[in-house]
Backbone bond lengths (Angstrom), bond angles and torsions (degrees), N, CA, C in turn:
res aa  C-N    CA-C-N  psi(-1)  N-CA   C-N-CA  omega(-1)  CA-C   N-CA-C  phi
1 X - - - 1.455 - - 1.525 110.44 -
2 X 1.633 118.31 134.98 1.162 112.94 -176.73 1.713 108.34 -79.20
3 X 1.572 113.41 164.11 1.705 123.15 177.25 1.576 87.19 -132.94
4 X 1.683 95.94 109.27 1.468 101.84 173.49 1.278 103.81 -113.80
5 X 1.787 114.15 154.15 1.380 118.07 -169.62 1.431 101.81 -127.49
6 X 1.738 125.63 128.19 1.363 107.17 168.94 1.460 114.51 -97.03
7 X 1.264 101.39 160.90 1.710 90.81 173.29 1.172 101.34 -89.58
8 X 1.714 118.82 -160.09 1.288 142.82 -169.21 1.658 119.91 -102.50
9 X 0.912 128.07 -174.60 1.533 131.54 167.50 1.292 92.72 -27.43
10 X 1.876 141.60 150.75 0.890 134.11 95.09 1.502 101.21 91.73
11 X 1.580 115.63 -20.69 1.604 115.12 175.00 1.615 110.14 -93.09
12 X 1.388 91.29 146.20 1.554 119.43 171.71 1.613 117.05 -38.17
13 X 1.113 137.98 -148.94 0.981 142.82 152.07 1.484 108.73 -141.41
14 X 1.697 120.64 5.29 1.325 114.99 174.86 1.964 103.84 -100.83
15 X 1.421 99.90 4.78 1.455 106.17 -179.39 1.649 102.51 -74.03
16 X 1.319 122.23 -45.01 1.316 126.59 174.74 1.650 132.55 -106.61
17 X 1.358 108.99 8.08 1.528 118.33 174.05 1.869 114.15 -79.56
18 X 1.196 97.17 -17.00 1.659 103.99 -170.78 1.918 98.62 -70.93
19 X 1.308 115.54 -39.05 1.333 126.38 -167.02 1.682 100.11 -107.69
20 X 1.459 132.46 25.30 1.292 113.26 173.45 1.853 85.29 -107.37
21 X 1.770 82.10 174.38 1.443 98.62 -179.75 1.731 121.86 -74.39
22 X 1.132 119.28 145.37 1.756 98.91 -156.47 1.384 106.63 -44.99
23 X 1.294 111.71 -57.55 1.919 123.32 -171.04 1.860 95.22 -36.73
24 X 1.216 131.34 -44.69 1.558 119.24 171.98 1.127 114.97 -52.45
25 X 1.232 113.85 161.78 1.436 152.86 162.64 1.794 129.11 -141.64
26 X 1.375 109.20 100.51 1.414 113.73 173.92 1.825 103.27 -63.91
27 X 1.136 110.29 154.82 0.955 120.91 165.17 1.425 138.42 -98.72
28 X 1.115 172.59 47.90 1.686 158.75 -93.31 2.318 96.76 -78.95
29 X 1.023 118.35 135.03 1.387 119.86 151.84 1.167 149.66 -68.28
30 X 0.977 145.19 153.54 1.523 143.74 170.18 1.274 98.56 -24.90
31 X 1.675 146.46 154.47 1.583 128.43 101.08 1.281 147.50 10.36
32 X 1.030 152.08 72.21 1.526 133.95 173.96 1.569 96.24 -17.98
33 X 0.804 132.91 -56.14 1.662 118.00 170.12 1.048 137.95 -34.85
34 X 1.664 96.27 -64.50 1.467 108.70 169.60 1.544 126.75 -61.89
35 X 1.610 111.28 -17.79 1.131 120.07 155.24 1.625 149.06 -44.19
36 X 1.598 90.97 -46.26 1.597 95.36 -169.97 1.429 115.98 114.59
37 X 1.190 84.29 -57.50 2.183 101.45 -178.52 1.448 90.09 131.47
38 X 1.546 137.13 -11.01 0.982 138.57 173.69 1.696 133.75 -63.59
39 X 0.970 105.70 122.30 1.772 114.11 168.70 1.818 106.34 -58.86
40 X 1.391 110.21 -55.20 1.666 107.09 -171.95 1.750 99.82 -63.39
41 X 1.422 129.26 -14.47 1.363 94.66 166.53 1.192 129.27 -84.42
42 X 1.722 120.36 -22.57 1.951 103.79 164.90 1.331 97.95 -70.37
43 X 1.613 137.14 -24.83 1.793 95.40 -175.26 1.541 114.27 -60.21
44 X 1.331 109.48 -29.47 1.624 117.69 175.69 1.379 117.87 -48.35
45 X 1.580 102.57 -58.44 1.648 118.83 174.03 2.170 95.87 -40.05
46 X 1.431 117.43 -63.76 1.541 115.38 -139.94 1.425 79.20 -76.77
47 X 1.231 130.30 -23.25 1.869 121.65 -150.25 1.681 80.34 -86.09
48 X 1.396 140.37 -56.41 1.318 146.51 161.03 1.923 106.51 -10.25
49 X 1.332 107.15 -86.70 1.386 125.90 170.23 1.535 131.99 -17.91
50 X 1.355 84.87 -40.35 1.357 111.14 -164.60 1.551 104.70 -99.09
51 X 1.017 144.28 -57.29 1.763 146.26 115.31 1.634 89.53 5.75
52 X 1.101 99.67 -120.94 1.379 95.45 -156.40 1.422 136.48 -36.84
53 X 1.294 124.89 -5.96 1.564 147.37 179.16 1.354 116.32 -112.42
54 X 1.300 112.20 -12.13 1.604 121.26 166.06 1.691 102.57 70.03
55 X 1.015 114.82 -157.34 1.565 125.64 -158.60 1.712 116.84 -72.52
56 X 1.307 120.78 104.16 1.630 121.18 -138.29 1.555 79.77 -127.51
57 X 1.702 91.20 151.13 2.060 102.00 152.95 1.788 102.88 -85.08
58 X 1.131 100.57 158.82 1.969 96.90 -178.22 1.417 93.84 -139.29
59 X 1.397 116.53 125.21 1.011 121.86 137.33 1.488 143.06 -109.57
60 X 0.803 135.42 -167.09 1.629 139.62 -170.59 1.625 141.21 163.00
61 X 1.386 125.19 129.71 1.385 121.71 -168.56 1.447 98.83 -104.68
62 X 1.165 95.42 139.30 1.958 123.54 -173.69 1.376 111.86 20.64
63 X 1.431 142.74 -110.98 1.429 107.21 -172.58 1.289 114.17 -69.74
64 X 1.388 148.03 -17.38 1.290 109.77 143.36 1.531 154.71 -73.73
65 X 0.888 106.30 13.42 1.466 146.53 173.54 1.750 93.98 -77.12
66 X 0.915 103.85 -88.10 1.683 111.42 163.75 1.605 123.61 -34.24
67 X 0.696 114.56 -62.42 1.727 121.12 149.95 1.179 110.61 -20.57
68 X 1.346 112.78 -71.76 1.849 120.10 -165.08 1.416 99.02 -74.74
69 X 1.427 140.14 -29.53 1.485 138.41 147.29 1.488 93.18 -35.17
70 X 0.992 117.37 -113.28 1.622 119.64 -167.75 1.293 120.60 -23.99
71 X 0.912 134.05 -15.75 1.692 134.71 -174.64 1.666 105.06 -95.34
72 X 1.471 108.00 -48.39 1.297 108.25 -179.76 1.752 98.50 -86.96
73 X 1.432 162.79 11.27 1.420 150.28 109.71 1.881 106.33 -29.45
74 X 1.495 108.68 -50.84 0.939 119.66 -173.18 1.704 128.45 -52.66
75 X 1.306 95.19 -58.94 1.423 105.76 177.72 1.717 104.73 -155.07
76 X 1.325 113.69 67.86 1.185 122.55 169.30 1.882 131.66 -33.09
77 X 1.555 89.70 -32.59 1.489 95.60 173.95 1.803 114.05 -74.77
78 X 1.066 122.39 22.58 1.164 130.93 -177.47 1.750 114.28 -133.65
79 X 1.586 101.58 4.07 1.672 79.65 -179.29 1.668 83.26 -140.14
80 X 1.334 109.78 119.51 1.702 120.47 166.25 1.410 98.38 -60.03
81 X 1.030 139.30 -95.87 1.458 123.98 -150.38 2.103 108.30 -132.11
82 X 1.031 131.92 146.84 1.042 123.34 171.85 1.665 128.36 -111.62
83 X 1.277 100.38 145.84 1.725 87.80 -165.29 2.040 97.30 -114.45
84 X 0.782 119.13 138.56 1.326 112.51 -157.34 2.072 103.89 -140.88
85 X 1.321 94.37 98.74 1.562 106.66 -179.61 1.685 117.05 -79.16
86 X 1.013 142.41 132.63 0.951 125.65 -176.00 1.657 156.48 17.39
87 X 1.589 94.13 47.39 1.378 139.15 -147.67 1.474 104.56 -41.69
88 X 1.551 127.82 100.99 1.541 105.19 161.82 2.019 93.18 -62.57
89 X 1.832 94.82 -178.73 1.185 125.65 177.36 1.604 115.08 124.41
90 X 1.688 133.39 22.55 0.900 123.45 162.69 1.900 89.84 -137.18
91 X 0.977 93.27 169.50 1.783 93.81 -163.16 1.578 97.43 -68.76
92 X 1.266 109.64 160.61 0.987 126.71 -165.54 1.673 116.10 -124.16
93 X 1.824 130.96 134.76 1.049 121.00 -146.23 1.926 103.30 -128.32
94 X 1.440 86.15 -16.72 1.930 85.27 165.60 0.940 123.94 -88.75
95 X 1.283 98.28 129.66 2.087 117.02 179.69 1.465 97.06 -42.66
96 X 1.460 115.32 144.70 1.248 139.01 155.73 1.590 101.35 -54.67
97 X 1.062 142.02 -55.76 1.271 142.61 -174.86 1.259 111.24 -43.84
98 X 1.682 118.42 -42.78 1.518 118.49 -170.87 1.172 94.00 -91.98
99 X 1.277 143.27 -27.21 1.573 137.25 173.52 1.799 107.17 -44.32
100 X 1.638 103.85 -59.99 1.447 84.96 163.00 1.160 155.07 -75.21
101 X 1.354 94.04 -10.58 1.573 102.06 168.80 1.062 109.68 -48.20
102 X 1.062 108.04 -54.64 1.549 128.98 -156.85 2.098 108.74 -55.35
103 X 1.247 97.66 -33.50 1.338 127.02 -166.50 1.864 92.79 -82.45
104 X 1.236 107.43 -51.94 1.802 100.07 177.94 1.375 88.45 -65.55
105 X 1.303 159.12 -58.03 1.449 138.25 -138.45 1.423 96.79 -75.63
106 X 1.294 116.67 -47.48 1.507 121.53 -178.22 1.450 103.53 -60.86
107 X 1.002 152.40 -29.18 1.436 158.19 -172.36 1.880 109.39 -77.31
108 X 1.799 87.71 -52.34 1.594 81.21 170.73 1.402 126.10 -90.88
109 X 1.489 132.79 9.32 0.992 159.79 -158.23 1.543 98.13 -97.84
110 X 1.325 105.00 -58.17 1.412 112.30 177.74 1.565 106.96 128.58
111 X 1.258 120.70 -4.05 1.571 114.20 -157.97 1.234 114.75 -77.35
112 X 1.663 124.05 -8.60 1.588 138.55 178.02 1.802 96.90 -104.21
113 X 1.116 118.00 145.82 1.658 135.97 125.76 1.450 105.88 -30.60
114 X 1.286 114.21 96.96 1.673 95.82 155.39 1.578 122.39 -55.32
115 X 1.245 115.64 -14.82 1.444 116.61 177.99 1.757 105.88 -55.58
116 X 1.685 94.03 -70.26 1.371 120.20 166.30 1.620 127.41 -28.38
117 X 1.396 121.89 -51.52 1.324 136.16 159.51 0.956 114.54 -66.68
118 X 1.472 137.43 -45.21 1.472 129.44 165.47 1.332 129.21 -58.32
119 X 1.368 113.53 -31.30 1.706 130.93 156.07 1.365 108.35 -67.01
120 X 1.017 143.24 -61.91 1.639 139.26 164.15 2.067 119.53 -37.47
121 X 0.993 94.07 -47.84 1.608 119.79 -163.70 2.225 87.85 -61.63
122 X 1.322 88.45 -66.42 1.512 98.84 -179.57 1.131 123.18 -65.31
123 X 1.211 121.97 -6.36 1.635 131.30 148.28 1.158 124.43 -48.29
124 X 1.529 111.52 -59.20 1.505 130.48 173.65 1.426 120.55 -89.47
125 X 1.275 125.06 32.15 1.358 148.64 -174.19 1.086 97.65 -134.85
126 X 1.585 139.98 -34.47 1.135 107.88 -175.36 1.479 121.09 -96.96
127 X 1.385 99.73 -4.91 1.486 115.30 -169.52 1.699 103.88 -136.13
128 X 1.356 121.74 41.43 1.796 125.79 160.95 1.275 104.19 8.47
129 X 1.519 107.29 -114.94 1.074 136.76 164.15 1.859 126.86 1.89
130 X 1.423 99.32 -54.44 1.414 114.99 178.25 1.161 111.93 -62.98
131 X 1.687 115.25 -41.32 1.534 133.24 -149.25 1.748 103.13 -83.25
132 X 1.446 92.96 -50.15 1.913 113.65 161.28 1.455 103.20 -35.62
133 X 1.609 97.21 -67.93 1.882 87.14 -153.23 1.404 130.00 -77.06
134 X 1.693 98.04 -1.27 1.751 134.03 166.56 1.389 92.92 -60.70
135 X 1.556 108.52 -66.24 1.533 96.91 -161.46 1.774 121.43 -77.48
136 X 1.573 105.06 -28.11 1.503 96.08 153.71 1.786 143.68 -37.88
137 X 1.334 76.96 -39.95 1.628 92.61 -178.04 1.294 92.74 -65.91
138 X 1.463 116.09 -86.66 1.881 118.67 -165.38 1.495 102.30 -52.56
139 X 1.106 129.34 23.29 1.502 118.63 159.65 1.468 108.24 -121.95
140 X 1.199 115.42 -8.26 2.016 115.30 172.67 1.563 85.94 -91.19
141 X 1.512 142.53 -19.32 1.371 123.93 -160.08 1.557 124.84 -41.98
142 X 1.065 139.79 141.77 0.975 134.46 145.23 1.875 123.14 -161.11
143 X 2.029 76.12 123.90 1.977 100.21 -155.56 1.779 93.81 -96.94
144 X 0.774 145.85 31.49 1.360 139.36 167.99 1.451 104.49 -57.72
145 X 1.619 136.44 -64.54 1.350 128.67 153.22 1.668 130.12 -15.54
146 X 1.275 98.70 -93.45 1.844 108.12 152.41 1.377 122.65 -24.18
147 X 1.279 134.47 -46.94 1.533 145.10 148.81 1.217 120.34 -23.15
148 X 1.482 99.86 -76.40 1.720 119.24 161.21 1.406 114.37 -45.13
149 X 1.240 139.71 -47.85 1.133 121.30 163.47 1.866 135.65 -74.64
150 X 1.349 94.30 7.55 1.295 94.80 -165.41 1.619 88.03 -103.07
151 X 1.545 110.85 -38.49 1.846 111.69 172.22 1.329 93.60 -63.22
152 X 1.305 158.31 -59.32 1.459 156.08 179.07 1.339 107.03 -22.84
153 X 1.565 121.66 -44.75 1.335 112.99 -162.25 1.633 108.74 -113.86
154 X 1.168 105.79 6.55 1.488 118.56 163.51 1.734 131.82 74.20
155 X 1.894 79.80 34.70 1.657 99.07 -161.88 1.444 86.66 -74.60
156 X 1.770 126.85 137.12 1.413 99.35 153.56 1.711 118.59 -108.02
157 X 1.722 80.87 -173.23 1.546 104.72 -148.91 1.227 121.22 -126.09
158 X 1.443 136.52 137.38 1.195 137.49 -174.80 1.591 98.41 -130.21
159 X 1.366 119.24 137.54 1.644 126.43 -161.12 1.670 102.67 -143.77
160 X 1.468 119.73 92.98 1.358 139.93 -167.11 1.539 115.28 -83.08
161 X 1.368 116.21 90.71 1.507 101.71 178.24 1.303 127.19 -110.09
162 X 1.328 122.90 161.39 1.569 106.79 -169.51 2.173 94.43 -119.74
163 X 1.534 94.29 161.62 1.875 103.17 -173.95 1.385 105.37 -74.58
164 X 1.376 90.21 -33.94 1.684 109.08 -166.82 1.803 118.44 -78.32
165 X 0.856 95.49 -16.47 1.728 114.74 179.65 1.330 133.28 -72.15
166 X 1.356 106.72 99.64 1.872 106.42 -153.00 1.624 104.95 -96.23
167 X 1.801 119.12 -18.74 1.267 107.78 154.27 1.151 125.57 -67.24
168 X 1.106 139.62 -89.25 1.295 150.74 -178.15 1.872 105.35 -71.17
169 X 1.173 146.61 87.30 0.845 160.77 -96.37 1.779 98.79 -128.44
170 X 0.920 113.89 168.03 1.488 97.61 176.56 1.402 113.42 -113.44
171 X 1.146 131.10 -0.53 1.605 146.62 122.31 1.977 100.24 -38.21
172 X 0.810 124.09 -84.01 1.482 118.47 179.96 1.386 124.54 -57.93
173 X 1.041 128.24 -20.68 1.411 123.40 137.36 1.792 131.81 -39.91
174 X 1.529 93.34 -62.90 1.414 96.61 -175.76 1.712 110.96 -66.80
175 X 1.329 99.42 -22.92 1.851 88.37 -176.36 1.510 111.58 -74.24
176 X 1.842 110.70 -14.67 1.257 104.57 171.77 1.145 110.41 -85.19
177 X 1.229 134.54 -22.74 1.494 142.16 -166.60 1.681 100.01 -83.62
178 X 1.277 121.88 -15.20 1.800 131.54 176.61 1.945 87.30 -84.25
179 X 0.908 90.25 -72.81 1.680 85.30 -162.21 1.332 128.33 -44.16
180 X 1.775 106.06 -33.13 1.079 110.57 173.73 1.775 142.39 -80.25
181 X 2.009 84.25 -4.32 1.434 118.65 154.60 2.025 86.25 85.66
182 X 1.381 110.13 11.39 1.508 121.32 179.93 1.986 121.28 -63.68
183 X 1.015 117.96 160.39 1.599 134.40 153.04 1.265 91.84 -54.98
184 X 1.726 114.35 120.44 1.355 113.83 158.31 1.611 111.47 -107.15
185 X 1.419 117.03 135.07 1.531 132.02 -179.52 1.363 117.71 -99.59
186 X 1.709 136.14 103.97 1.650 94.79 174.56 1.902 86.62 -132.64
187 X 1.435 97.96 168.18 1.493 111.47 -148.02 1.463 89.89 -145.26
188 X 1.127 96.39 127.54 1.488 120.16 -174.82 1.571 102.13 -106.12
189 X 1.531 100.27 84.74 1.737 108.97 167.39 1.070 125.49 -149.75
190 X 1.579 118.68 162.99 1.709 94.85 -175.48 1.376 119.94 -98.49
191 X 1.303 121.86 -162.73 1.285 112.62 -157.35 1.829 129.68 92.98
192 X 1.239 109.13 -7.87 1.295 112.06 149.54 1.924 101.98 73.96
193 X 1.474 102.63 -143.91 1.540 113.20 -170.42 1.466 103.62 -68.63
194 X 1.719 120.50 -25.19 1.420 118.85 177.22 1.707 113.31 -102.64
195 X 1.519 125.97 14.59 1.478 108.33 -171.92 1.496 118.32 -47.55
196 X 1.282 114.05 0.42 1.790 96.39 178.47 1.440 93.14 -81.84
197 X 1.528 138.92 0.56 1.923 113.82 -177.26 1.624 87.69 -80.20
198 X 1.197 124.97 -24.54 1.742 126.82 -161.02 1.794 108.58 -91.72
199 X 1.461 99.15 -13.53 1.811 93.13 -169.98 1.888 93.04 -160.44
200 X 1.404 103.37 52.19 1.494 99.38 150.78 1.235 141.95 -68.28
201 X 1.358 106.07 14.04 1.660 113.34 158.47 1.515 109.60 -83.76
202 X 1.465 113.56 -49.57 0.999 126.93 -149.00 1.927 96.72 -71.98
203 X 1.520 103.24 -28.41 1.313 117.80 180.00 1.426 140.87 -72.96
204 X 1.908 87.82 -23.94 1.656 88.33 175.24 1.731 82.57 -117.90
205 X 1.540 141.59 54.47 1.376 141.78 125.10 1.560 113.78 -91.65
206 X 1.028 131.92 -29.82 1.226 140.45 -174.36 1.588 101.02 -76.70
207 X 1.237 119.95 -36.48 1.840 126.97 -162.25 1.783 88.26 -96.25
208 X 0.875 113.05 -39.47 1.847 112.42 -171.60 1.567 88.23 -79.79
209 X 1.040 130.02 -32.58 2.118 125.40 -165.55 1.473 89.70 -88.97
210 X 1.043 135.62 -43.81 1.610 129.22 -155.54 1.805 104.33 -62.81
């Protein structure tokens, strides 16, 4: 059985494959280009994936995290269990502006690959617009519905939150981790919406335990 991992906004999938458990596999995403600016084209992309790889564990951090919510609402008979890191899917209340801030401190901090950030960065450079209306969407989200059907069909769930985490909050975690009738996790570390670049041990024990 495959263990697929999505990334997040705009991240690679070699940003988080170094720290998953071997049996994982991150996946890389569409383009913001190849997108549209659209959210319904990665659900297309994971609903794709998942089809062709047959009956998978899914995991994912914040909009992909959200993603693998939607896929398993979608077609539940296709996802054994989901592991869900700092889950977007309830609206979201921090400015994009401080998100990047946040992202230069982490940059000069050291917690990214500049390789890695420069491959990410030029994603959303080449396609503005697209990358914006990606992240608009997963910031109006809200899967409380989708949830409910995914506890309906008895997929289970593991729901990862961090103390330190001012996007996705660890209050907003657990209300997804209630709905989804899931294992709730929360982890007191620093590093914010990305602590797995700061404690990838700690990151692929939590994804191998879930």
């Amino acid at each position: 059985m495959s263990q697929l991992f999505l990334p997040g906004w705009g991240a690679p999938a070699a940003l988080y494959q170094p720290a998953l458990p071997a049996s994982w596999q991150a996946l890389d995403p569409p383009s913001f280009a190849a997108s549209g600016g659209t959210l319904a084209a990665y659900r297309q992309w994971v609903a794709w994936e998942l089809r062709s790889r047959g009956r998978s564990g899914l995991g994912g951090h914040s909009m992909g995290a959200a993603l693998a919510i939607l896929a398993a609402a979608d077609a539940p008979e296709l996802v054994e269990r989901l592991v869900l890191v700092a889950p977007a899917g309830l609206p979201l209340e921090k400015p994009i502006r401080a998100s990047l801030r946040d992202f230069v401190r982490q940059l000069a901090r050291g917690d990214y690959s500049r390789r890695l950030a420069a491959s990410a960065g030029l994603t959303a450079v080449r396609a503005p617009r697209a990358a914006v209306g990606v992240a608009r969407q997963v910031r109006r989200l809200d899967l409380r519905r989708e949830c409910a059907r995914v506890r309906a069909a008895g997929v289970p769930a593991t729901v990862v939150g961090c103390m330190s985490d001012t996007l996705v909050t660890s209050a907003r975690a657990r209300t997804l981790a209630e709905a989804l009738g899931a294992r709730y996790v929360e982890l007191d570390l620093a590093g914010g919406h990305m602590w797995m670049l700061r404690a990838p041990a700690r990151f692929a024990s939590v994804v191998a335990g879930a």
